[in-house]
FIDOKOL-442929 format. One record per residue: residue in three letters; y, z, x of N, C-alpha, C, O in turn. Coordinates in pm, whole numbers, padded with zeros to 5 digits, always signed. Atoms other than C-alpha are relative to their C-alpha. Layout:
<rs>
AlaYZXYZXYZXYZX
...
</rs>
This chain:
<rs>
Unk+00114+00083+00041+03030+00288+01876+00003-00020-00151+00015+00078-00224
Unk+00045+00005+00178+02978+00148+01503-00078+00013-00018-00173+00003+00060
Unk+00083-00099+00097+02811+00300+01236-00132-00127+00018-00092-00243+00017
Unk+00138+00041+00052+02416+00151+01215+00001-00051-00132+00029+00015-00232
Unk+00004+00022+00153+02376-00064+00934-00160-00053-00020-00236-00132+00036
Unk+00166-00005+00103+02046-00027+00704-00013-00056-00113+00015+00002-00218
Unk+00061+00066+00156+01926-00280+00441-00132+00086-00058-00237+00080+00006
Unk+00117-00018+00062+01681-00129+00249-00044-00074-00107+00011-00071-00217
Unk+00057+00105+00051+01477-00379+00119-00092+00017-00124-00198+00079-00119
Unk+00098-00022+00106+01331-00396-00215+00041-00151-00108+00116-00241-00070
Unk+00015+00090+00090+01298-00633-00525+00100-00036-00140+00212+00008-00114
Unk-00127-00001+00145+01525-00707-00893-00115+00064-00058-00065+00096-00166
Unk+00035-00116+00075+01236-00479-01032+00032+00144+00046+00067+00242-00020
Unk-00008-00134-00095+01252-00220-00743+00192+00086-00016+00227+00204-00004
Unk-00148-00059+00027+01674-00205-00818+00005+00106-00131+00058+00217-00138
Unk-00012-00059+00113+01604-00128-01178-00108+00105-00019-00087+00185-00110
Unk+00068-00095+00004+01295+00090-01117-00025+00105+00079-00081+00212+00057
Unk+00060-00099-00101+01264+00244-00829+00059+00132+00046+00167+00131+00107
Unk-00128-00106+00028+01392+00584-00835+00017+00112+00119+00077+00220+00110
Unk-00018-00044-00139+01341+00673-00438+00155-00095+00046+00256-00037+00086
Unk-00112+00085+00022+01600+00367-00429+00126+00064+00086+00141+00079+00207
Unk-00055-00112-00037+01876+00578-00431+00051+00098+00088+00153+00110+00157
Unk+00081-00116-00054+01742+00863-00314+00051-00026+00210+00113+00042+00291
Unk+00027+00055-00147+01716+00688+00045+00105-00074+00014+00106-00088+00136
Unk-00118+00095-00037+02032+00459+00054+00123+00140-00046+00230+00090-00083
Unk-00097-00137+00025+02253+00817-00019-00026+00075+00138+00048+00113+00229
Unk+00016-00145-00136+02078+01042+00232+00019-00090+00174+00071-00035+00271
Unk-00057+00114-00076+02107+00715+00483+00128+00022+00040+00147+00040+00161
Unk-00129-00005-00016+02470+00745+00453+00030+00156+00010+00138+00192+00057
Unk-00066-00123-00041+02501+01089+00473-00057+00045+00156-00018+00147+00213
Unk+00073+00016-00132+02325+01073+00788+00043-00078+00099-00030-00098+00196
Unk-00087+00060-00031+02599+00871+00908-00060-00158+00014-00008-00234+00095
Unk-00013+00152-00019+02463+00527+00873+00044-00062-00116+00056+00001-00221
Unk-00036+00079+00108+02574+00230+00664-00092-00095-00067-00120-00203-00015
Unk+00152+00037+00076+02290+00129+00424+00060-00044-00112+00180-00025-00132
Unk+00012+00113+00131+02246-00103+00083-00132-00018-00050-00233-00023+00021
Unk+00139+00041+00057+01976-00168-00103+00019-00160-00031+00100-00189-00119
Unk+00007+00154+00021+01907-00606-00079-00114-00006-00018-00209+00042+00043
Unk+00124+00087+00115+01677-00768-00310-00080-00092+00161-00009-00116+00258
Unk+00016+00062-00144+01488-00947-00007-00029-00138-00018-00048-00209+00081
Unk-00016+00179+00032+01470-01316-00186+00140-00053-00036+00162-00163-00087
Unk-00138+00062+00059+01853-01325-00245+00027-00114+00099+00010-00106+00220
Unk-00021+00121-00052+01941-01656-00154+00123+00024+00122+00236+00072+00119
Unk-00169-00025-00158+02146-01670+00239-00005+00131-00037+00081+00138-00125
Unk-00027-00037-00014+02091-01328+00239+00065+00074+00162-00029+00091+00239
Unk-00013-00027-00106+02292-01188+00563-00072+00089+00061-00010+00194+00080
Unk+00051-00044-00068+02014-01056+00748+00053+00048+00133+00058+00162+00180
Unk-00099-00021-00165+02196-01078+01082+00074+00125+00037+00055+00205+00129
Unk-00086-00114+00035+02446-00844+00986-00059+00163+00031-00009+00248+00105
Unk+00076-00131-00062+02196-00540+01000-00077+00034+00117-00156-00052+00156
Unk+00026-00017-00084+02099-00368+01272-00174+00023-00040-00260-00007+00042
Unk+00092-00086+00003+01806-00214+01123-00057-00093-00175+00040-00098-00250
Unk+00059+00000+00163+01591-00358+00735-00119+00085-00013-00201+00081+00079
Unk+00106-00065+00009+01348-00145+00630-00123-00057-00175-00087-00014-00285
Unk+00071+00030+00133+01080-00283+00327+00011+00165-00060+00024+00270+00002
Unk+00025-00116+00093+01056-00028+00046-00068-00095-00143-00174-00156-00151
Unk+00077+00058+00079+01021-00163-00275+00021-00103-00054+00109-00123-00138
Unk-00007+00179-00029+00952-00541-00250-00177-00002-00129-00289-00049-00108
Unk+00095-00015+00141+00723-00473-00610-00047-00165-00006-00163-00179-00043
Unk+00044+00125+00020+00698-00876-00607-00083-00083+00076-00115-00196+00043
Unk+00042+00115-00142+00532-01004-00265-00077-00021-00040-00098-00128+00017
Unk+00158+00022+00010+00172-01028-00414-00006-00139-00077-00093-00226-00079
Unk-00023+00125+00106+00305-01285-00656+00055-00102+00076+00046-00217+00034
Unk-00069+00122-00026+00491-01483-00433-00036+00037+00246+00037+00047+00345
Unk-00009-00069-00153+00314-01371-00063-00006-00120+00136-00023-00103+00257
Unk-00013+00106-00129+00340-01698+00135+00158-00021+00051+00210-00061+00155
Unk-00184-00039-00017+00736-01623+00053+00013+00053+00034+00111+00021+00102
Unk-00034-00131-00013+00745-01286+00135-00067-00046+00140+00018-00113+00199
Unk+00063+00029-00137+00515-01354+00476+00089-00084+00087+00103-00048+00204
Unk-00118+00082-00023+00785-01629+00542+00107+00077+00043+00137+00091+00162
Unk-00112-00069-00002+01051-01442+00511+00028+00116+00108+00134+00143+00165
Unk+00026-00125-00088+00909-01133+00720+00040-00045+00157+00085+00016+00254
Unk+00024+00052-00144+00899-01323+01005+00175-00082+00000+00243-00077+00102
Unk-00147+00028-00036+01258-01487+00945+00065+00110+00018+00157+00095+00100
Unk-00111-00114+00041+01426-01166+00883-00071+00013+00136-00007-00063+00209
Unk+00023-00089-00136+01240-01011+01224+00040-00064+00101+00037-00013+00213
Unk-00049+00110-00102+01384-01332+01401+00132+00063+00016+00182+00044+00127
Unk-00148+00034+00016+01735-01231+01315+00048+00199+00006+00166+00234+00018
Unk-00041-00111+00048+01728-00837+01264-00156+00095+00063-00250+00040+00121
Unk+00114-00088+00012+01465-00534+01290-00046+00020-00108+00016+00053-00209
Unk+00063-00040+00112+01202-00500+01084-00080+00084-00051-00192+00042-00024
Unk+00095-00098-00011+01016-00192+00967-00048-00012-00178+00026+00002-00275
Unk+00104+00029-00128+00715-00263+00920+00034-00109+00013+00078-00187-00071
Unk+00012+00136-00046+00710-00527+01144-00078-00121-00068-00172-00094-00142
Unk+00108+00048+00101+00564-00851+01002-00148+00004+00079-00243+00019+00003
Unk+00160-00055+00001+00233-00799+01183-00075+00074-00060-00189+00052-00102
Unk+00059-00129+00089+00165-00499+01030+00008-00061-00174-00064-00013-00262
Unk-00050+00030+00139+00296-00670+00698-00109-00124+00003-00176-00150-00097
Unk+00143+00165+00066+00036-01016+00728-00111+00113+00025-00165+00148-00080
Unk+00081-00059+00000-00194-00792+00847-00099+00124-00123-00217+00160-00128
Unk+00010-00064+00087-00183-00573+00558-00023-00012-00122-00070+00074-00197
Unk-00028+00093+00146-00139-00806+00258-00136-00008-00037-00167+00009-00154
Unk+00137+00017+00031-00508-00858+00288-00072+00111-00021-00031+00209+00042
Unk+00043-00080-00018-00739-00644+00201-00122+00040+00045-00197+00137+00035
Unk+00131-00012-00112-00987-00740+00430-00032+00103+00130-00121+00137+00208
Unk-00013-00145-00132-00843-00468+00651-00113+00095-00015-00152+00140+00093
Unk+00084-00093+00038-01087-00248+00521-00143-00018+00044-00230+00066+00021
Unk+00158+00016-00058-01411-00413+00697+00079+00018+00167+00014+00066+00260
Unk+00014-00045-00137-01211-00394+01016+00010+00166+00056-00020+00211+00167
Unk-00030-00102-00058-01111-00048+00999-00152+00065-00021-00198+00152+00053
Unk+00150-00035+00012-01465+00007+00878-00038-00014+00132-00054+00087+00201
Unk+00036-00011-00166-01555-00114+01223+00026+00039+00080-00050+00021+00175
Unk-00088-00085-00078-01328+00082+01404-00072+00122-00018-00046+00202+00072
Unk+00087-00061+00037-01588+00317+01243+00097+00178-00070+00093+00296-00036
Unk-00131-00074+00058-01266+00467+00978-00143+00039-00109-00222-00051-00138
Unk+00038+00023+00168-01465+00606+00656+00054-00041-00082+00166-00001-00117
Unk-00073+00088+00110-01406+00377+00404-00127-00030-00136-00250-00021-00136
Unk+00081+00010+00069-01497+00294+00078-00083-00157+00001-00027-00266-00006
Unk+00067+00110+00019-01776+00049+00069+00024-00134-00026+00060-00132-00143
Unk-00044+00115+00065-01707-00304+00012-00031-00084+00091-00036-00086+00214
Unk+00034+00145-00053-01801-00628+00039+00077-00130-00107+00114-00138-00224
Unk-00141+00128+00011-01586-00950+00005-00087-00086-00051-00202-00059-00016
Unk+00019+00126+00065-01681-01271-00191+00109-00062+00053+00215-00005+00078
Unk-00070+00124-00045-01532-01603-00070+00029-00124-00048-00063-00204-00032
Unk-00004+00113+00086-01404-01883-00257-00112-00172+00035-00085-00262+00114
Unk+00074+00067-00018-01683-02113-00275-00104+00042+00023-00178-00008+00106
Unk+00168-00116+00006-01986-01840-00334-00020-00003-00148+00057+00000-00244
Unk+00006-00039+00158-02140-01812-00625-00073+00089-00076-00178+00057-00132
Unk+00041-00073+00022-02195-01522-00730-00101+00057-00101-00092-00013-00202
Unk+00087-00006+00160-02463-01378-01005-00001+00157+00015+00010+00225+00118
Unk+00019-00105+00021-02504-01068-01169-00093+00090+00087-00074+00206+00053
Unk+00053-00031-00146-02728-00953-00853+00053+00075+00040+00006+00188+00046
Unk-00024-00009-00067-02497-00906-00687+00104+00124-00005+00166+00157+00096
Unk-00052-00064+00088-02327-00660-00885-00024+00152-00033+00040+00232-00102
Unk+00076-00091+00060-02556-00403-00895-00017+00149+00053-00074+00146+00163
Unk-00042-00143-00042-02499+00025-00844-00015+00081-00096-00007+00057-00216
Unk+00073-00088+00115-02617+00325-00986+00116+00077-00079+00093+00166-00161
Unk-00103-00069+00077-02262+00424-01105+00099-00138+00010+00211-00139+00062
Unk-00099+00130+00035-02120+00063-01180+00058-00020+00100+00035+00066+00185
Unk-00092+00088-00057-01871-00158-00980+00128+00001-00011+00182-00002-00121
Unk-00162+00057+00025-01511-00209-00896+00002-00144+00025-00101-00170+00087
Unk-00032+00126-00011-01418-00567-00876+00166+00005+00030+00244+00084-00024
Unk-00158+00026-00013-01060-00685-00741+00030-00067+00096-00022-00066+00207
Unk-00086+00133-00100-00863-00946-00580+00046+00108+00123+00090+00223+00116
Unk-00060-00042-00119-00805-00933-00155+00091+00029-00041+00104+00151-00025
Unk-00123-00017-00011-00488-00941-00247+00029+00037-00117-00013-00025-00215
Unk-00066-00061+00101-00314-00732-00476+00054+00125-00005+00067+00178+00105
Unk-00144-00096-00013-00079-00442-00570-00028+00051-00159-00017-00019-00259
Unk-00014-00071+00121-00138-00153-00844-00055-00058-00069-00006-00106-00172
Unk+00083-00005+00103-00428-00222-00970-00018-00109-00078-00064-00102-00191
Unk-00026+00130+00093-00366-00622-01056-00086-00053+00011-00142-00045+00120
Unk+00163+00059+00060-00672-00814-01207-00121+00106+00051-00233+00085+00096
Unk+00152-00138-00025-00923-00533-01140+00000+00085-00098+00081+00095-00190
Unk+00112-00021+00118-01159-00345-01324-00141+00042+00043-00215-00019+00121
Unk+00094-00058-00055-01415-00137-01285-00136-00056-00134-00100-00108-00239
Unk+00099+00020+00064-01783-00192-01454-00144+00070-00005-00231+00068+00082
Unk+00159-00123+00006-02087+00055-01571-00120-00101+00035-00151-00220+00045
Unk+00181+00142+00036-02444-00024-01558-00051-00055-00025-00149-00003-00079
Unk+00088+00086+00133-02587-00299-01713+00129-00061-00054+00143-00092-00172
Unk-00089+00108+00048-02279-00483-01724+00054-00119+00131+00169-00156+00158
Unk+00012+00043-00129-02344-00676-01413+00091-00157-00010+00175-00207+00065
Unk-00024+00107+00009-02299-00993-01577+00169-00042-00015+00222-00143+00029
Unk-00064+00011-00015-01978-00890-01683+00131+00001+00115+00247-00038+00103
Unk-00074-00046-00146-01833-00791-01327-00059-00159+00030+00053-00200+00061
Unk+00033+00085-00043-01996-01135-01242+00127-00104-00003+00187-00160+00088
Unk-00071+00065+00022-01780-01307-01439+00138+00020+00018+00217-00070-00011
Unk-00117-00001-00048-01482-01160-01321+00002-00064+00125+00056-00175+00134
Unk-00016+00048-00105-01507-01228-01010-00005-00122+00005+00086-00186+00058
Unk-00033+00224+00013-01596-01638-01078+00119+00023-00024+00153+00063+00088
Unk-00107+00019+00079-01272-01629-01247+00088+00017+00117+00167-00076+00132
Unk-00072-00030-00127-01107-01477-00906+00012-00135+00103+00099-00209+00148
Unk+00038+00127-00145-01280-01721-00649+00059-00159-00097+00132-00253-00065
Unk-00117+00172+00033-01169-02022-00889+00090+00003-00010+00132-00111-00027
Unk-00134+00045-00055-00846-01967-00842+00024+00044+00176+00088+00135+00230
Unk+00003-00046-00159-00870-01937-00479-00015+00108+00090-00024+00105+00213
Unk+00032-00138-00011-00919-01575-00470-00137+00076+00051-00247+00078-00003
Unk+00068-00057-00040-01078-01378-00251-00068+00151-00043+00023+00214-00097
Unk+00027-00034+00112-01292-01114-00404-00070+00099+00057-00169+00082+00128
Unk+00120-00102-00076-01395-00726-00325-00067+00053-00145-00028+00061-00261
Unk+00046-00062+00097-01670-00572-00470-00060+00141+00044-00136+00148+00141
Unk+00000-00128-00069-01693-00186-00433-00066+00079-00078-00046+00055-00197
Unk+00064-00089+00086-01904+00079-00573+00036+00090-00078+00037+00187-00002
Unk-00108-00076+00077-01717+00301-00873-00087+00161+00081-00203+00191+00107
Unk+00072-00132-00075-01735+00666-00701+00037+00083-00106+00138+00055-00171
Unk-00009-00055+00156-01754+00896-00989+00068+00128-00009+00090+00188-00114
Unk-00058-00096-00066-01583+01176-00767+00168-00035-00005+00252+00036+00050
Unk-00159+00055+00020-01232+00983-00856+00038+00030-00114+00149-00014-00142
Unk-00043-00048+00063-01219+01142-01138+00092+00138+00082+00212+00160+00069
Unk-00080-00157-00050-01110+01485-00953+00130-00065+00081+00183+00001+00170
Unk-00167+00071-00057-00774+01244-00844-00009-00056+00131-00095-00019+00211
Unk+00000+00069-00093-00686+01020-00592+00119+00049+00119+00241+00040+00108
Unk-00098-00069-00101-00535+01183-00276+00078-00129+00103+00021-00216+00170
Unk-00088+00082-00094-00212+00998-00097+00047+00083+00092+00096+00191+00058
Unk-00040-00092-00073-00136+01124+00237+00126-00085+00074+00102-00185+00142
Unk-00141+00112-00074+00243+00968+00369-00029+00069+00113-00080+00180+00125
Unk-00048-00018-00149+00306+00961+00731+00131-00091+00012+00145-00198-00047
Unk-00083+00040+00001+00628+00896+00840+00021-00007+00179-00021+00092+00240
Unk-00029+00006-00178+00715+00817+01245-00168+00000+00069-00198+00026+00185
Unk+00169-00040-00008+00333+00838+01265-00048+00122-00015-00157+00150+00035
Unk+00029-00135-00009+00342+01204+01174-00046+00044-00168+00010-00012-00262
Unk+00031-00002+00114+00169+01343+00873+00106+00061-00062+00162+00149+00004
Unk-00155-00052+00036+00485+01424+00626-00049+00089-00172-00017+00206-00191
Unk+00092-00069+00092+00291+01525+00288-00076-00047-00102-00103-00166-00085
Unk+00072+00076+00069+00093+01456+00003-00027+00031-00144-00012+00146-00186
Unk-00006-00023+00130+00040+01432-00333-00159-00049-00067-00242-00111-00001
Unk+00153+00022+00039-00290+01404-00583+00059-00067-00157+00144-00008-00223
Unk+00010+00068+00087-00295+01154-00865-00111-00031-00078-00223-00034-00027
Unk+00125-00004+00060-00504+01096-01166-00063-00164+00036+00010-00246+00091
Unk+00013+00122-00011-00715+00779-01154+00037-00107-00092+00075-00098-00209
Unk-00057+00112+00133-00638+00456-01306-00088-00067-00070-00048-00139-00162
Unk+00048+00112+00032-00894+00284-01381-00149+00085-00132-00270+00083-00110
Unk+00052-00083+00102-01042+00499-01708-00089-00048-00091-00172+00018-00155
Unk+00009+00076+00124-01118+00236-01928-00105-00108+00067-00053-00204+00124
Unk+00071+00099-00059-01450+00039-01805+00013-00115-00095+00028-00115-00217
Unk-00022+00181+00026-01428-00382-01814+00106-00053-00051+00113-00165-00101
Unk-00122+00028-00002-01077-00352-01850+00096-00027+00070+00151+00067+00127
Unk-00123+00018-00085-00808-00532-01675+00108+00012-00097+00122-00045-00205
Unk-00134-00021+00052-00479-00398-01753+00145-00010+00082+00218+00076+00132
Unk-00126+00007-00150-00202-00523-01530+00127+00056-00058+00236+00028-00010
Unk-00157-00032+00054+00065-00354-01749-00013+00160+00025+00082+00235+00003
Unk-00001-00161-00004-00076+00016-01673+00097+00060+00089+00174-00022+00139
Unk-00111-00086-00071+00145+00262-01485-00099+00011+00118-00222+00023+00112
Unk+00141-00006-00137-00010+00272-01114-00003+00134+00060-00072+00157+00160
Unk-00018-00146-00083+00096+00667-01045-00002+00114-00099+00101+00178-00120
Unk+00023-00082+00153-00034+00890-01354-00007+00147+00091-00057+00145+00204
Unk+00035-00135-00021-00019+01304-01305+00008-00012+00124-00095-00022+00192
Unk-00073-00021-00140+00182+01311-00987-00024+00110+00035+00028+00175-00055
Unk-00049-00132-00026+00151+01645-00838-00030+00019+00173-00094-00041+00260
Unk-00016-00004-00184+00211+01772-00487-00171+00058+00045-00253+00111-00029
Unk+00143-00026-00059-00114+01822-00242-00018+00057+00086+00064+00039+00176
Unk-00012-00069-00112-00215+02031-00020-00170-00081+00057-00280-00042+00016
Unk+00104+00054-00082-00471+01790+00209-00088+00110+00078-00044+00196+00154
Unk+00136-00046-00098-00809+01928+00354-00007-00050+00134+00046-00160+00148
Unk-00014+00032-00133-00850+01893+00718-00101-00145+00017-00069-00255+00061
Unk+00077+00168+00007-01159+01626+00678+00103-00103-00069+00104-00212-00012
Unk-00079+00092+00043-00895+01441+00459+00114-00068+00121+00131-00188+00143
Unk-00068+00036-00026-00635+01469+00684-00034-00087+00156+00048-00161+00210
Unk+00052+00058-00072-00871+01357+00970-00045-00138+00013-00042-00209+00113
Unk+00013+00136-00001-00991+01044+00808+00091-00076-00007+00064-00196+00001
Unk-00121+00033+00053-00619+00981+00727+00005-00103+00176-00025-00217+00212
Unk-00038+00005-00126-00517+01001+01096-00102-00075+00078-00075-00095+00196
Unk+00137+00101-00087-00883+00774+01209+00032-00126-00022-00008-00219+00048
Unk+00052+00125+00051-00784+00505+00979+00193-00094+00052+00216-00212+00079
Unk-00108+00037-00045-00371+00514+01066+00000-00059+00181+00081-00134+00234
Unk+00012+00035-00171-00532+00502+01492-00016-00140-00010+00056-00222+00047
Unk+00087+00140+00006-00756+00187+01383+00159-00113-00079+00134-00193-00169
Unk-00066+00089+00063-00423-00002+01281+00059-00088+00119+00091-00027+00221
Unk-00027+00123-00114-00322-00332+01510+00070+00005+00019+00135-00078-00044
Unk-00142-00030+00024-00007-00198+01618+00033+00126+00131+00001+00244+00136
Unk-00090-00071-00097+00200-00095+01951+00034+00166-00018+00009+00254+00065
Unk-00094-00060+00002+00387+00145+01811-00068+00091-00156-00143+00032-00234
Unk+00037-00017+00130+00318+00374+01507+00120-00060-00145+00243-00052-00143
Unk-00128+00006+00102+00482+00254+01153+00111+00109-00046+00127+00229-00066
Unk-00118-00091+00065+00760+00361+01040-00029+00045-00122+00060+00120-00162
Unk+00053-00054+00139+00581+00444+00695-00150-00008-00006-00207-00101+00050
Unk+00137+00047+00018+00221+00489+00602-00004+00084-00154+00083+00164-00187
Unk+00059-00054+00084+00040+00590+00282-00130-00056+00025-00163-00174+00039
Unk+00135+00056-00014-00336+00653+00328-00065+00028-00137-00023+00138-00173
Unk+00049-00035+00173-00516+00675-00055-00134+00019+00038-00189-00070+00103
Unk+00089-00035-00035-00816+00856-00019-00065+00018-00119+00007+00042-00216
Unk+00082-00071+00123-01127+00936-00284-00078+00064+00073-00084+00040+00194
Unk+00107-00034-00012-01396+01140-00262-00158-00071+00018-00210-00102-00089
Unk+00159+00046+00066-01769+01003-00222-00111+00109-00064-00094+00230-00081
Unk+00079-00081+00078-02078+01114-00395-00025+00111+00106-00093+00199+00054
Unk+00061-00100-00016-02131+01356-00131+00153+00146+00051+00168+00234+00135
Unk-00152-00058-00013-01780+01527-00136+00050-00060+00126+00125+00020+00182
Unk-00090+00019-00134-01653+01344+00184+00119-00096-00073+00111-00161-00177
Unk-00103+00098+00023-01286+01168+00209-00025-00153+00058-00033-00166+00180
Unk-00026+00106-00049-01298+00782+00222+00109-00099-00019+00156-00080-00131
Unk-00129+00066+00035-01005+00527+00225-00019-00045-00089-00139-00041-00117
Unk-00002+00071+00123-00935+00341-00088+00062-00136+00094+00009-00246+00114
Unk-00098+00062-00007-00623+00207+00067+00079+00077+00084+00121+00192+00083
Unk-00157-00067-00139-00377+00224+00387+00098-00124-00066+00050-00233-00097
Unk-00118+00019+00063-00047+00108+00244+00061+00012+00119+00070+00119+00178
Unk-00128+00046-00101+00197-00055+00514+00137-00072-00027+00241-00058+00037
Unk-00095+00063+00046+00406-00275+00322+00117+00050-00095+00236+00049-00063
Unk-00142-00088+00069+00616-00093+00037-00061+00096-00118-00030+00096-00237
Unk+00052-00106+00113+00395+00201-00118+00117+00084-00051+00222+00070+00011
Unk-00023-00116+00043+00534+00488-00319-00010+00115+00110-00118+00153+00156
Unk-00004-00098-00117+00612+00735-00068+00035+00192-00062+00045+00299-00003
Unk-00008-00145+00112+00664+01031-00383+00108+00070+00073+00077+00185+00105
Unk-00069-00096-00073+00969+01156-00199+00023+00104-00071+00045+00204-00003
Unk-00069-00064+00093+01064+01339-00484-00100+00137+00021-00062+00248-00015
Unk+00099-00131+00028+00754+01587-00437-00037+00132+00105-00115+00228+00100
Unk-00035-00063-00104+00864+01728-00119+00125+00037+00020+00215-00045+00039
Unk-00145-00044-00037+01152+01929-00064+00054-00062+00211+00166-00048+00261
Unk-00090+00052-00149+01222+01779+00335-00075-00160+00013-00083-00213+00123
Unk+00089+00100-00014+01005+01452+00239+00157-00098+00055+00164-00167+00157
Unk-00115+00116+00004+01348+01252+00225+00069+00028+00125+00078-00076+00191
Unk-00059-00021-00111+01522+01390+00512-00083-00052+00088-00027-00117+00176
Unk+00065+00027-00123+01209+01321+00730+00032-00127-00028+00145-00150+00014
Unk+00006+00167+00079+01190+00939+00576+00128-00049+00098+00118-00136+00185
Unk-00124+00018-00025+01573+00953+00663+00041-00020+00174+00084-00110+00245
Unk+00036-00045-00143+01538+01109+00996-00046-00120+00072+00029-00202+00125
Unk+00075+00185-00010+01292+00799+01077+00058-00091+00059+00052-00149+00167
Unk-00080+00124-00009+01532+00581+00984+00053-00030+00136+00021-00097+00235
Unk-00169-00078-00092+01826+00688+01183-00101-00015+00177-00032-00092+00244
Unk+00064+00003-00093+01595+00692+01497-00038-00142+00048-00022-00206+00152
Unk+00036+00170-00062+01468+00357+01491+00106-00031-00001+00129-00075+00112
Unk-00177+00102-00028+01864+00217+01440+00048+00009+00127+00065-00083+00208
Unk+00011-00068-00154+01922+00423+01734-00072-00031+00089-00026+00033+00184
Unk+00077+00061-00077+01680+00268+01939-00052-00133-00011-00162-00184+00008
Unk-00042+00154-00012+01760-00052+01910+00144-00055+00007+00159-00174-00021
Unk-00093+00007+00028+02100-00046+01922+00070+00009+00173+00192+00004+00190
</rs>
């Protein structure tokens, strides 16, 4: 039988930055398959050819996501795709977060603005300020959190969103995100481990799209309520089969409970580096799905 061949899919930033990269196209091959890392907009790339693509880090889709959505769905015509693009349109938005809310996931609060609302400082209003931020987006891009009594200014972000066609959440700042933002990976649908990060967003009525999106990395040891809402919010996902990757980003609320920030399907940070068997499982994964499709 021939060797399984694995694209791992990422971006011309993700080649030069991404330092799982690597990491995962090495232990791939030592695992006896035949893997690459492809940029996933290279022009005619031979999709066909692989048995198996997996997204990783595709750092660009938010900028260009009617391409990348496109594409998901060509490449799954011609090849396997993990995640599938369902899970991948499904995800892009981040409206997911009122359905898994209804699925009755704890989540953090939020409510959506719609292009063609018009919002006023009203609407704005919480006894520990506002987050503001585009449905769609990736590490923290055009968002910005806002104190008390700056309603008007969170107002005006958001106009600025909805006129360019932008859909628009507005979420309550939980003041318990200081004590770090917990990521819990699952890998095959199984919890694999986790890490605690500082927050990003330090600096109220500041958008900074050039900040670093993963400050004070350190490994985690998850609480059982954490790892419960993890595993409520990965059930509530529209999907056969479990992904082949998850990251769930959890905060605290004001009354110490875990709620989602963010379920990550498309090409999170998976911190392999902070687990001594994180990469093998990842690997493991792989090698399984090629194998079962093959």
């Amino acid at each position: 039988m021939s060797v399984a061949r694995v694209a791992v899919v990422t971006s011309e930033a993700g080649v030069e930055y991404d330092d799982d990269l690597p990491l995962i196209v090495d232990a791939l091959r030592s695992g006896g398959l035949s893997a690459e890392p492809v940029v996933w907009h290279t022009a005619a790339a031979p999709w066909a050819r692989f048995d198996l693509a997996v997204i990783r880090s595709t750092w660009d889709y938010v900028e260009r996501l009617d391409e990348f959505l496109t594409w998901a769905d060509s490449t799954a015509g011609v090849t396997r795709l993990w995640n599938p693009p369902p899970l991948v349109r499904w995800n892009s938005d981040k409206h997911y977060l009122g359905e898994l809310a209804r699925h009755g996931v704890a989540v953090v609060p939020t409510r959506f603005l719609e292009p063609g609302t018009q919002p006023t400082a009203a609407d704005f209003g919480g006894a520990d300020g506002v987050v503001v931020k585009p449905a769609v987006s990736a590490g923290a891009l055009d968002t910005a959190r806002y104190e008390p009594g700056r309603q008007a200014d969170a107002a005006r972000h958001a106009r600025t969103l909805l006129e360019q066609g932008r859909s628009v959440m507005v979420q309550p700042y939980l003041p318990r995100v200081a004590e770090g933002e917990r990521a819990l990976i699952f890998v095959g649908g199984a919890f694999s481990h986790a890490i605690r990060k500082d927050p990003l967003l330090t600096e109220p009525g500041v958008i900074d799209n050039d900040r670093v999106p993963h400050l004070g990395v350190a490994p985690y040891q998850p609480t059982e309520a954490e790892l419960r809402t993890a595993a409520a919010a990965l059930a509530a996902v529209p999907s056969p089969s479990a992904p082949l990757f998850a990251r769930v980003d959890l905060v605290l609320d004001n009354a110490g409970e875990p709620v989602v920030l963010e379920l990550e399907l498309i090409e999170p940070n998976l911190f392999l580096r902070t687990d001594a068997q994180a990469l093998g499982r990842f690997a493991e994964a792989v090698a399984a799905r090629a194998a079962a499709q093959r």
